[in-house]
ZAMI-604762 format. One record per residue: residue number from 1; x negated, y negated, z of N, C-alpha, C in turn. Coordinates in steps of 0.2 Angstrom, whole numbers, plus 5000, padded with zeros to 4 digits. Layout:
BEGIN
NODE  num    nX    nY    nZ   caX   caY   caZ    cX    cY    cZ
NODE  NUM     X     Y     Z     X     Y     Z     X     Y     Z
...
END
This chain:
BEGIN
NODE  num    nX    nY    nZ   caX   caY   caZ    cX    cY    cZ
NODE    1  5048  4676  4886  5052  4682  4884  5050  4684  4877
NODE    2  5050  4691  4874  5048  4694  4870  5056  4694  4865
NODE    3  5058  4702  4865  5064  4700  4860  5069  4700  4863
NODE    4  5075  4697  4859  5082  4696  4862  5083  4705  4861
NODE    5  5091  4704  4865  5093  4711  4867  5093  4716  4862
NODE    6  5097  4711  4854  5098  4713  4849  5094  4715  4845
NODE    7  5088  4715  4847  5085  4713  4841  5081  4724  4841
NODE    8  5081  4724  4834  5076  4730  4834  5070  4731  4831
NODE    9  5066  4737  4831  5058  4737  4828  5061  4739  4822
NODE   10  5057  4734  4815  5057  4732  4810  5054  4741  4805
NODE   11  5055  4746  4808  5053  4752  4805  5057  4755  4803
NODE   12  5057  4759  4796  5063  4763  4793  5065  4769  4796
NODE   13  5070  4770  4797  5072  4778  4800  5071  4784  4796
NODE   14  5068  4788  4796  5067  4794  4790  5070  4797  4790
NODE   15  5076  4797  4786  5082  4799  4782  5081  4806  4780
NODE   16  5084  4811  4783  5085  4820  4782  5078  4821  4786
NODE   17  5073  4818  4791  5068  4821  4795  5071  4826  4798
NODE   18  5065  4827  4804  5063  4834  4809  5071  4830  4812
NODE   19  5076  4834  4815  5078  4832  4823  5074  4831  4828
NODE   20  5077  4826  4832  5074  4821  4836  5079  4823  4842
NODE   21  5076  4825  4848  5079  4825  4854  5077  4819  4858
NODE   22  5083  4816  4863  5081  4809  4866  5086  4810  4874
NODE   23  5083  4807  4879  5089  4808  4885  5084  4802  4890
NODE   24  5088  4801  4894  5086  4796  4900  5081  4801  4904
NODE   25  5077  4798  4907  5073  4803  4912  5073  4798  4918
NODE   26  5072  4801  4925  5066  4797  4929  5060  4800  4932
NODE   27  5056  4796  4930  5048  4798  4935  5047  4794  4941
NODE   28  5042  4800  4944  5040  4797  4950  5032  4795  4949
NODE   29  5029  4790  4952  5021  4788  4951  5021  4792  4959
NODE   30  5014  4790  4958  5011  4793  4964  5012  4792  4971
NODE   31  5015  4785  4971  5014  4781  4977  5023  4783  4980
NODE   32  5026  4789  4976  5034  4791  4977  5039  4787  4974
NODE   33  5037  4780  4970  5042  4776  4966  5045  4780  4963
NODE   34  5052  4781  4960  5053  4783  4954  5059  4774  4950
NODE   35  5055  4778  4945  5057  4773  4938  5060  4775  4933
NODE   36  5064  4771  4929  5068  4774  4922  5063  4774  4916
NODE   37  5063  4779  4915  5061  4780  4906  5064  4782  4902
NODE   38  5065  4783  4896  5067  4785  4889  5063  4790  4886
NODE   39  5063  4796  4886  5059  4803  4881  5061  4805  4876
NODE   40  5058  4804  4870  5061  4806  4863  5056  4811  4861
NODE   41  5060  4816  4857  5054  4823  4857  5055  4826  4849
NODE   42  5051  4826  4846  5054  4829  4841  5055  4838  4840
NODE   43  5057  4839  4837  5060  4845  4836  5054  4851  4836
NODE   44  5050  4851  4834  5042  4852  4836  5035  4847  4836
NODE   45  5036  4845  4841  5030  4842  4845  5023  4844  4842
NODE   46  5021  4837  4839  5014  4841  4838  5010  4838  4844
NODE   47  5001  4838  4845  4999  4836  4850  4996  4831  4851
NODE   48  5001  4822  4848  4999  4817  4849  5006  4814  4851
NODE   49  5005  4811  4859  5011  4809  4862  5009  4801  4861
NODE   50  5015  4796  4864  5014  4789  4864  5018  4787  4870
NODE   51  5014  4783  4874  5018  4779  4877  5019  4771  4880
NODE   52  5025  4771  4878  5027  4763  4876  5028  4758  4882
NODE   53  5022  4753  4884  5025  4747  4887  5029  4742  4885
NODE   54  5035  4742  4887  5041  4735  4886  5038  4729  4887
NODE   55  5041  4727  4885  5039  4718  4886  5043  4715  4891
NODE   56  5044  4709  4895  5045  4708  4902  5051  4711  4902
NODE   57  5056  4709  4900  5062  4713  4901  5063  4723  4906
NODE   58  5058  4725  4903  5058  4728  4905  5061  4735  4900
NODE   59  5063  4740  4902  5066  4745  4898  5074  4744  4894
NODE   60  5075  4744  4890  5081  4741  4883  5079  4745  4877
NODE   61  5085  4743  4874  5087  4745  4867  5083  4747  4863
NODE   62  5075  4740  4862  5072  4739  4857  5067  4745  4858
NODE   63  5065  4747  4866  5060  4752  4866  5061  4759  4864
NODE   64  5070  4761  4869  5071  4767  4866  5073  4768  4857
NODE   65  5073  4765  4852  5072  4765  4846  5065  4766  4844
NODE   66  5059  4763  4847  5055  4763  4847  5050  4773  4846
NODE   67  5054  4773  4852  5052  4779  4854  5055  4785  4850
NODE   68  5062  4783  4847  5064  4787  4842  5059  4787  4835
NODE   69  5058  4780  4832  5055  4781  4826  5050  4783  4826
NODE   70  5043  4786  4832  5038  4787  4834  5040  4796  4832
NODE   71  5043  4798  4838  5048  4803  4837  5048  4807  4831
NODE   72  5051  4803  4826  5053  4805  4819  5047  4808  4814
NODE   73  5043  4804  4818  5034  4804  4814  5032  4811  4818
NODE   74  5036  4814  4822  5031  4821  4823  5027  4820  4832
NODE   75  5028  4810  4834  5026  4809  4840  5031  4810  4846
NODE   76  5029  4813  4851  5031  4814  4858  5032  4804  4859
NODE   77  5036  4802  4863  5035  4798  4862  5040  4796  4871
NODE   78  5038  4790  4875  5041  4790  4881  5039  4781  4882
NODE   79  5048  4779  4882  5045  4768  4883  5048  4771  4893
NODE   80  5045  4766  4896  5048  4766  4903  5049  4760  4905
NODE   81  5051  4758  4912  5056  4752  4915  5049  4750  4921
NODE   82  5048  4744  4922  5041  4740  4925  5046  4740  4933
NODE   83  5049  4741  4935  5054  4739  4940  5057  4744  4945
NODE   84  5055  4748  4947  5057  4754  4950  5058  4753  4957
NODE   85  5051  4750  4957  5050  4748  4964  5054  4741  4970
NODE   86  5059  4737  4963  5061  4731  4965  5067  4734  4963
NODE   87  5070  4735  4959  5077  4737  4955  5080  4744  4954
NODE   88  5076  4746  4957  5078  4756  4958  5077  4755  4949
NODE   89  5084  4762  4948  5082  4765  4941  5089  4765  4940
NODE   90  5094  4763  4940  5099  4761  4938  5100  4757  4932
NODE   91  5105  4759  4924  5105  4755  4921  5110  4746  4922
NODE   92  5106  4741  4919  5105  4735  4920  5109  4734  4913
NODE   93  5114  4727  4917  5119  4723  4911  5113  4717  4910
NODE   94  5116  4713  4905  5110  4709  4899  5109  4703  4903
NODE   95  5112  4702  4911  5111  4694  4916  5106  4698  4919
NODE   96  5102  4703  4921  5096  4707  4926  5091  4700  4927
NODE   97  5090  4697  4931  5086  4691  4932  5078  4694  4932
NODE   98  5076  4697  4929  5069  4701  4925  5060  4697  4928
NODE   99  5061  4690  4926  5058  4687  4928  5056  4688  4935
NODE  100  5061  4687  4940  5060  4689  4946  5057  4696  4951
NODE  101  5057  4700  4942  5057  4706  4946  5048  4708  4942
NODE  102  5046  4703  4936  5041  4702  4935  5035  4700  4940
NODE  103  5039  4696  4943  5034  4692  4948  5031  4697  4952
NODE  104  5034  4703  4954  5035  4707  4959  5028  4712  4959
NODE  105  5027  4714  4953  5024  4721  4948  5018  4718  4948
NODE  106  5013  4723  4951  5007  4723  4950  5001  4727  4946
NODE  107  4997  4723  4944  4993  4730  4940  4991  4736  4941
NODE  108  4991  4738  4947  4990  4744  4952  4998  4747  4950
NODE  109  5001  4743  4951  5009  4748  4950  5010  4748  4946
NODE  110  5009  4745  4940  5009  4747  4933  5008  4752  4929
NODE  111  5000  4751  4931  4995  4756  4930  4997  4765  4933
NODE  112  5001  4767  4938  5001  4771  4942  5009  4773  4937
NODE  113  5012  4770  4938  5019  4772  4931  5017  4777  4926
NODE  114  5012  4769  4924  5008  4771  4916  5007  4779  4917
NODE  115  5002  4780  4922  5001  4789  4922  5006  4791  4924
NODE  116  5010  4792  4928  5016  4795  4928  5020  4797  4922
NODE  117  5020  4792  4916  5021  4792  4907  5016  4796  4905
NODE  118  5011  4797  4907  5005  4801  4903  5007  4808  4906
NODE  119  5007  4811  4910  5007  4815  4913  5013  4820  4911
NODE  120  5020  4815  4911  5024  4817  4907  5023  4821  4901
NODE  121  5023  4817  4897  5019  4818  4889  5015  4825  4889
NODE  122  5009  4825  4894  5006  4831  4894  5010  4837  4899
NODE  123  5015  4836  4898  5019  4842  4903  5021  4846  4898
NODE  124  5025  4853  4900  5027  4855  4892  5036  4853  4895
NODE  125  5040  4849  4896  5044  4844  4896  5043  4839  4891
NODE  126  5037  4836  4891  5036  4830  4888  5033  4831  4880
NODE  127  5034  4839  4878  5030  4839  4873  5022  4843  4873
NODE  128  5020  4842  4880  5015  4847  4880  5008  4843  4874
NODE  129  5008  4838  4876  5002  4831  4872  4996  4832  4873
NODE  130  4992  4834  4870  4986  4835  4873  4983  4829  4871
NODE  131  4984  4823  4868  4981  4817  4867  4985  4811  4868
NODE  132  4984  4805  4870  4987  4800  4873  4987  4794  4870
NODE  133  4992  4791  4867  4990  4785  4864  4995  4780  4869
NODE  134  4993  4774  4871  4999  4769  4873  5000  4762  4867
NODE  135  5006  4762  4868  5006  4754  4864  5010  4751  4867
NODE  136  5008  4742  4868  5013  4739  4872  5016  4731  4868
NODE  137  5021  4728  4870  5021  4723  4868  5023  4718  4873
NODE  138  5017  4711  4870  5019  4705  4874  5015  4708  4883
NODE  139  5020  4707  4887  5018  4707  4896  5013  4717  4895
NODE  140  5018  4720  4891  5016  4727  4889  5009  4729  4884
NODE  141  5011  4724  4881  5002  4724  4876  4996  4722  4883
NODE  142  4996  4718  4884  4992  4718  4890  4990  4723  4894
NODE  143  4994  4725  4897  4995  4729  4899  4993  4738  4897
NODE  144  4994  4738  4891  4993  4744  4888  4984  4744  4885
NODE  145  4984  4736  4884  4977  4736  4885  4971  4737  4891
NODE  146  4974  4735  4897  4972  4737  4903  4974  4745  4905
NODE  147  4977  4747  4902  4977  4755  4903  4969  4759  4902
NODE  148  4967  4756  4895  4960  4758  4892  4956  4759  4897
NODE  149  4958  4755  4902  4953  4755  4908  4954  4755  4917
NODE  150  4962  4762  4913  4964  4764  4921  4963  4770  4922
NODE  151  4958  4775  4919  4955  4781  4920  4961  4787  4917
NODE  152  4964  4785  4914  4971  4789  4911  4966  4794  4905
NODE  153  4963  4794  4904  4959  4798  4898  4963  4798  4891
NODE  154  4965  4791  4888  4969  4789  4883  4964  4790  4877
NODE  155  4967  4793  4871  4964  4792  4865  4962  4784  4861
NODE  156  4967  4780  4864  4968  4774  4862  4973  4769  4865
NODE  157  4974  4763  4863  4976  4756  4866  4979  4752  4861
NODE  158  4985  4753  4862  4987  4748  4855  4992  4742  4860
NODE  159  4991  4734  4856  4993  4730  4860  4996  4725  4855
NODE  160  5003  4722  4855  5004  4719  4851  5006  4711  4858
NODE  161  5002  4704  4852  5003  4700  4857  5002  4698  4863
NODE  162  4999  4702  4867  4997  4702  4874  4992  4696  4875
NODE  163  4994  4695  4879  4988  4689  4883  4982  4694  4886
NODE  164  4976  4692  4884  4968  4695  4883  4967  4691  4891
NODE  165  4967  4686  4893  4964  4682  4898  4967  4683  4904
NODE  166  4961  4680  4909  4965  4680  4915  4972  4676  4917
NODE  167  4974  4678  4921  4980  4675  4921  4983  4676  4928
NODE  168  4984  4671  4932  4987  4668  4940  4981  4672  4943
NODE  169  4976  4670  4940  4969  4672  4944  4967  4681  4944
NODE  170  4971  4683  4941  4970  4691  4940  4967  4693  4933
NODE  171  4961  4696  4934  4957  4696  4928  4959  4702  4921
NODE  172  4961  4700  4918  4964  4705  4909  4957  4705  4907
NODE  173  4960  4709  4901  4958  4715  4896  4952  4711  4896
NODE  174  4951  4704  4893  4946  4699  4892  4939  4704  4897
NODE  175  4940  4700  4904  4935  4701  4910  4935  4708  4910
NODE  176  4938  4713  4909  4938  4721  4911  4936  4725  4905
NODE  177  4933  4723  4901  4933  4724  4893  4927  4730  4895
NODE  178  4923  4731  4898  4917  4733  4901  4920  4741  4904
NODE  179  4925  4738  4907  4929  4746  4909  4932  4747  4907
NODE  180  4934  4748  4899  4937  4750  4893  4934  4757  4892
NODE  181  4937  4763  4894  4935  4769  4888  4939  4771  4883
NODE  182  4946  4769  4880  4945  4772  4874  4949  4765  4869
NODE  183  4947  4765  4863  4948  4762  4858  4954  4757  4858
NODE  184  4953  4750  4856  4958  4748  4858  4960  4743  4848
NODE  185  4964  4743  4849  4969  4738  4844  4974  4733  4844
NODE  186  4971  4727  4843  4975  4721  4845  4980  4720  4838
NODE  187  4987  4716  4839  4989  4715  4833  4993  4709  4837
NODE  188  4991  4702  4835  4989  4695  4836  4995  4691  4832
NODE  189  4998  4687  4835  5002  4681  4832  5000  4675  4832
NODE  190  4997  4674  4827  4995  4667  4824  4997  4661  4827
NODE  191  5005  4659  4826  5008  4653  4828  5010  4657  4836
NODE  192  5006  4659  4839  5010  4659  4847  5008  4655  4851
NODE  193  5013  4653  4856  5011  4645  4858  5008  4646  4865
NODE  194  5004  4652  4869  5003  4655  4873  4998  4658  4874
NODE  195  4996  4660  4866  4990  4665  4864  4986  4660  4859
NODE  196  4979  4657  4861  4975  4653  4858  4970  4659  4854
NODE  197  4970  4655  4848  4963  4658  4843  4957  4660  4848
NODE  198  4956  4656  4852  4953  4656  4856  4951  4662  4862
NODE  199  4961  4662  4866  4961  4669  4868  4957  4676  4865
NODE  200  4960  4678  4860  4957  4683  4855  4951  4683  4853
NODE  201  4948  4676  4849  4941  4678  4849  4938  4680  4856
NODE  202  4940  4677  4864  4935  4678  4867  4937  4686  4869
NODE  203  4942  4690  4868  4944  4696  4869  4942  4699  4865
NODE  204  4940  4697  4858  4935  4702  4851  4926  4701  4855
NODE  205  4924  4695  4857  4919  4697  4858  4915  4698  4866
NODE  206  4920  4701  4869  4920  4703  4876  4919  4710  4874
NODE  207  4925  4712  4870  4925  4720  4869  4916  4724  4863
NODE  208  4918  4717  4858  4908  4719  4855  4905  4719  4857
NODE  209  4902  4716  4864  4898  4716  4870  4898  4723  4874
NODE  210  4904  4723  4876  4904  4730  4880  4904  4736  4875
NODE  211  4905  4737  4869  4903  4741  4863  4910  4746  4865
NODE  212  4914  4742  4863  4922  4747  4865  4925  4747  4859
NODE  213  4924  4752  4853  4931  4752  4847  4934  4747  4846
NODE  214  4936  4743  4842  4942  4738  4843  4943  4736  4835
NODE  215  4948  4734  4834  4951  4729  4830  4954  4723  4832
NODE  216  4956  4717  4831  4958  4711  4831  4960  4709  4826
NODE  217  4968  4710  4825  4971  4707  4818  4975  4701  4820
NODE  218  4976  4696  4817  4980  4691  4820  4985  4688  4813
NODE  219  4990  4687  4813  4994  4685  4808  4997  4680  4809
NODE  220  4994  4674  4802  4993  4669  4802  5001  4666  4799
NODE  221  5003  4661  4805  5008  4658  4805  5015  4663  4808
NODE  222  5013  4670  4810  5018  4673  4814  5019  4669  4821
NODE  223  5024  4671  4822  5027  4669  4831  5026  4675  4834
NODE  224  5026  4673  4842  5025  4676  4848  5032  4682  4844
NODE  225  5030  4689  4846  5036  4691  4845  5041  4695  4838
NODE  226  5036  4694  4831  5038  4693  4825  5039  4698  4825
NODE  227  5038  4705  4827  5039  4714  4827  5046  4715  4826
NODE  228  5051  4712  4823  5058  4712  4824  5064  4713  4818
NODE  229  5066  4717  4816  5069  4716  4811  5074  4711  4810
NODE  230  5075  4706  4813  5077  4702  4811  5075  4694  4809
NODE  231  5068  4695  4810  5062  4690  4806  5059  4692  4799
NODE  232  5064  4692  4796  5065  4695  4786  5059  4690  4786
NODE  233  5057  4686  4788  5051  4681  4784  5045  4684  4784
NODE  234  5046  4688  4793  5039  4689  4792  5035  4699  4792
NODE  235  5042  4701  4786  5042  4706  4786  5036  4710  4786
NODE  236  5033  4709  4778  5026  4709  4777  5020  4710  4784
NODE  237  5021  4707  4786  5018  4704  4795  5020  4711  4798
NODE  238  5024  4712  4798  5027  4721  4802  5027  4725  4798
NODE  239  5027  4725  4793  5025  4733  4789  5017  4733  4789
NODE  240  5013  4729  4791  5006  4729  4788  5005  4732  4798
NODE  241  5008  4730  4801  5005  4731  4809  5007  4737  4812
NODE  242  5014  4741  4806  5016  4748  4806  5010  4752  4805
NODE  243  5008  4750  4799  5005  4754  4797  4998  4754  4799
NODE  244  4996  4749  4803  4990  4750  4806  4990  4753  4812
NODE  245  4996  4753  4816  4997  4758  4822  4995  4765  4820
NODE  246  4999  4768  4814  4999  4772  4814  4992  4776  4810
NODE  247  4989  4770  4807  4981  4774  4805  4977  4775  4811
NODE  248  4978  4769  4817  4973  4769  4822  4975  4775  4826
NODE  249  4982  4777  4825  4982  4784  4830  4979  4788  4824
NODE  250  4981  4791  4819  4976  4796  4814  4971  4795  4815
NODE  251  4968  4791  4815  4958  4788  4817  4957  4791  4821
NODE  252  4959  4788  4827  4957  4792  4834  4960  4798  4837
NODE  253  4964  4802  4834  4968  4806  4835  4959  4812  4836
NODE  254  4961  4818  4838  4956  4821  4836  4957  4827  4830
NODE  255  4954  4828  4825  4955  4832  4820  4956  4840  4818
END
């Protein structure tokens, strides 16, 4: 598990900003699932949208916040729910057995959501985006990194946490590094008990081989998970990962 239910993203709210419009939505992917997501839009959209993969939980508190302070920044911004297709689009009490509903999701259905949120975004609904960025954490970092290379035509990939390797036989970001088109940015938890030095390096020097953009930051002595305004220790650790997010989207953004 990534964050408790309580917990929020560790990002200041910009006090007298643009107005920020937010409402539930449901999408449908292409194979006719529909899924819950959360759209926050700012009051004039400019042409860089974001869309947020959740960590296993699935859609909660921490993303639609998320999506606000993206929002606030001038981003179209859209987190969505991994479970449509097991758990309809109904809001869920804090017992939702998640894990079981983890097991269920595939990369192909994933992935098919994912543009379902891209698509969005470039609608004039969702803001009307003409550039794409995704960022995920944890099961969704992963994930958002394997977006890079699910033909979505993404500006970038930003991944906190995610596991790079294969995993119950099914080959990640690591092995598919090769089908990566756009730019990707890891932000790595030092003390996590699940992601080896090792993992990472082999995902830094999978992605230098296949000559894909990247960064790999890792933060030394973090936990799996330290994105959280409630790990005061390792605040540093998340002002520094804000502010990288939001360089790598001005970097790749187009000018």
């Amino acid at each position: 598990m990534c964050f408790e239910l309580d917990s929020s993203p560790p990002i200041p709210v910009i006090s007298g900003g643009a107005p920020v419009l937010s409402e539930d939505v449901t999408l449908e992917a292409a194979d006719g699932t529909q899924f819950a997501a959360f759209l926050s839009l700012p009051d004039e959209p400019g042409p860089v949208g974001v869309v947020i993969l959740p960590d296993v939980r699935g859609l909660y508190r921490f993303y639609e916040e998320l999506a606000l302070r993206f929002a606030e920044r001038g981003y179209p911004a859209v987190a969505f729910d991994y479970f449509g297709r097991t758990a309809g689009v109904a809001k869920r009490d804090d017992d939702f057995p998640y894990m079981e509903h983890v097991a269920q999701t595939t990369p192909d259905g994933i992935q098919a959501d994912t543009r379902a949120a891209v698509n969005l975004l470039r609608s004039d609904e969702g803001g009307s985006s003409s550039t794409i960025f995704v960022v995920g954490f944890c099961f969704g970092g992963r994930n958002a990194w394997l977006a890079s290379a699910g033909g979505h035509g993404l500006a970038g990939a930003i991944g906190f946490y995610g596991h790079p390797g294969e995993r119950n036989g099914i080959p990640g970001p690591t092995q598919r590094a090769h089908e990566m088109e756009a730019p990707i940015l890891g932000l790595q938890a030092g003390d996590d008990a699940n992601i080896t030095a090792a993992d990472n390096a082999a995902f830094d020097a999978a992605l230098t081989e296949a000559g894909v953009d990247h960064e790999i930051v890792t933060y030394d002595g973090a936990p799996h998970s330290f994105f959280d305004r409630k790990y005061e220790e390792f605040a540093d650790a998340s002002a520094d990962a804000w502010e990288r997010v939001l360089a790598f989207i001005q970097r790749h953004a187009p000018k």
